[in-house]
N, C-alpha and C positions, 0 to 999 in steps of 0.2 A: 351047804356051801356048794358053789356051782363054778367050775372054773371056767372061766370068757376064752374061746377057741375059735380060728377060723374065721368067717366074715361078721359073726360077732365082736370078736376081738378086734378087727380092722374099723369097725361100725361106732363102736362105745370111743376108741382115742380118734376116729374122724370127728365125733359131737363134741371132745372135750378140746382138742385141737381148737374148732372153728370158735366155740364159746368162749374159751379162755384166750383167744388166739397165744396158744403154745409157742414158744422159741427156746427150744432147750440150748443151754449154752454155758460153760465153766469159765468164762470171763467177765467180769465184771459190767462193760456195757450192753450185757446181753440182759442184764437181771434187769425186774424180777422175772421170771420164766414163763411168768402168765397175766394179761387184763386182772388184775387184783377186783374184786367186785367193792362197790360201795360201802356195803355191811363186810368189812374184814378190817383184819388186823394181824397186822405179820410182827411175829416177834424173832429177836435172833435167839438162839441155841446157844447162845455162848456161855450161858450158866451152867449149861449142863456139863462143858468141859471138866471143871472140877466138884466132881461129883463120887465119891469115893461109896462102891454099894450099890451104883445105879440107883439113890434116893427119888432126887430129882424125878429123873430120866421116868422110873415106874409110877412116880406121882403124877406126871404129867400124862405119860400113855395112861394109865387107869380112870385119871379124870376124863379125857378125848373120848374112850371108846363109850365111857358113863356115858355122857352127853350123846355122840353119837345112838345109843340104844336108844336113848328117852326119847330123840328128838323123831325117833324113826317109828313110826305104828307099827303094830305086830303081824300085818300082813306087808309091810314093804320090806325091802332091801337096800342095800349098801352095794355099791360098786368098792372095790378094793384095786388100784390100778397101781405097780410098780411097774414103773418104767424099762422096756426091755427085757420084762420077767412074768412068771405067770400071774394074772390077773383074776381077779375072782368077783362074783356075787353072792350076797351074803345073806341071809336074816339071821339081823343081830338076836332076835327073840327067840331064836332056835338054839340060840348058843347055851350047852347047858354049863353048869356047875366044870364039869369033866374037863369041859374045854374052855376056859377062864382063866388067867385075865386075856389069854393069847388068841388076836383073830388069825388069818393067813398071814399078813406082814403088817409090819410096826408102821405107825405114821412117822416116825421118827427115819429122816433120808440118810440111807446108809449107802452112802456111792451112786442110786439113782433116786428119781422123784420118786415118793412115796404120794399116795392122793387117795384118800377115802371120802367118798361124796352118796350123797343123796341122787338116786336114780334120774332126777329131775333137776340135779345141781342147786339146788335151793341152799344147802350148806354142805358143809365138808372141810376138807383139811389140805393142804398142797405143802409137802415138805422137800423144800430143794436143798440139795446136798452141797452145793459149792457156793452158795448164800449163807448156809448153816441158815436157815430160819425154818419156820413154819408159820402157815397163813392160814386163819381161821377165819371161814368164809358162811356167813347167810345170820341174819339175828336171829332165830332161835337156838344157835349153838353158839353165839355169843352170848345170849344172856343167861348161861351158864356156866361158861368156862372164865368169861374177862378175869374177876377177881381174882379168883385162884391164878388162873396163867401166869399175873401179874404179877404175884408172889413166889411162882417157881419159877420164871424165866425172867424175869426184871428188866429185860429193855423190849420195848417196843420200837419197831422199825419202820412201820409204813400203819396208815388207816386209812382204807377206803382207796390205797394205791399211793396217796400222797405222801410223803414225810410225817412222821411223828410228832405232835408235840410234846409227847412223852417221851420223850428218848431213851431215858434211863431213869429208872422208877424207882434205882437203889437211894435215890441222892432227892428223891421226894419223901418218904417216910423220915 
């Protein structure tokens, strides 16, 4: 684990800024916070609200960071970017037993964005905190995680940036 300092640090959110074109904002006409990419799919967090246990909540970071490792070869890296906090690179394949299920910070936004991506933003994660959602971005970590998401977080809210036609996935099953 390597933590982003300096014109590193300045360099990694200049690329994620211009490519997502960033607009961070706690009001509703500002959302979503980022160009959602084609291959993505934002669900809300609102299931996780009542979650007694953090059931949910560890189902869903354990599945993310799963996917995450698989989708990532054993010589690359993770970018780990909380917002306005220290930001790290990672290789997930270094991470032993020791240090499991916990990377640097949770994808899950706890007061700021939370975003774990692919060094080349090919996939990744973007969890904004005053949306309550998280947006699973690049098809090879969707075709991993869809099903399952589906089941622990039950609505979906945007694909591919648009509106859902799933909206709520409780009132489909």
């Amino acid at each position: 684990m390597e933590k982003l300092e300096g014109p590193e640090y300045e360099q990694v959110w200049d690329r994620f800024e211009q490519r997502f074109e960033f607009r961070p904002g706690m009001e509703c006409p500002t959302w979503p916070a980022i160009k959602e990419p084609a291959d993505s799919i934002t669900w809300s967090l609102d299931a996780l609200d009542d979650d007694p246990g953090y059931v949910k909540l560890d189902a869903m970071i354990d599945l993310l960071n799963g996917a995450l490792w698989a989708c990532t070869p054993p010589e690359r890296t993770l970018l780990i970017l909380d917002w306005h906090h220290d930001c790290y690179r990672i290789r997930p394949h270094a991470i032993t037993a020791e240090h499991a299920p916990r990377w640097p910070a949770s994808m899950m936004p706890d007061g700021d964005y939370n975003i774990h991506l692919a060094e080349d933003f090919r996939y990744g994660t973007f969890g904004h905190p005053w949306e309550h959602t998280i947006c699973v971005m690049g098809a090879p970590l969707l075709q991993r995680v869809t099903e399952d998401l589906d089941s622990i977080l039950l609505q979906r809210v945007r694909e591919g940036g648009g509106p859902s036609d799933r909206r709520n996935i409780r009132t489909e099953r």
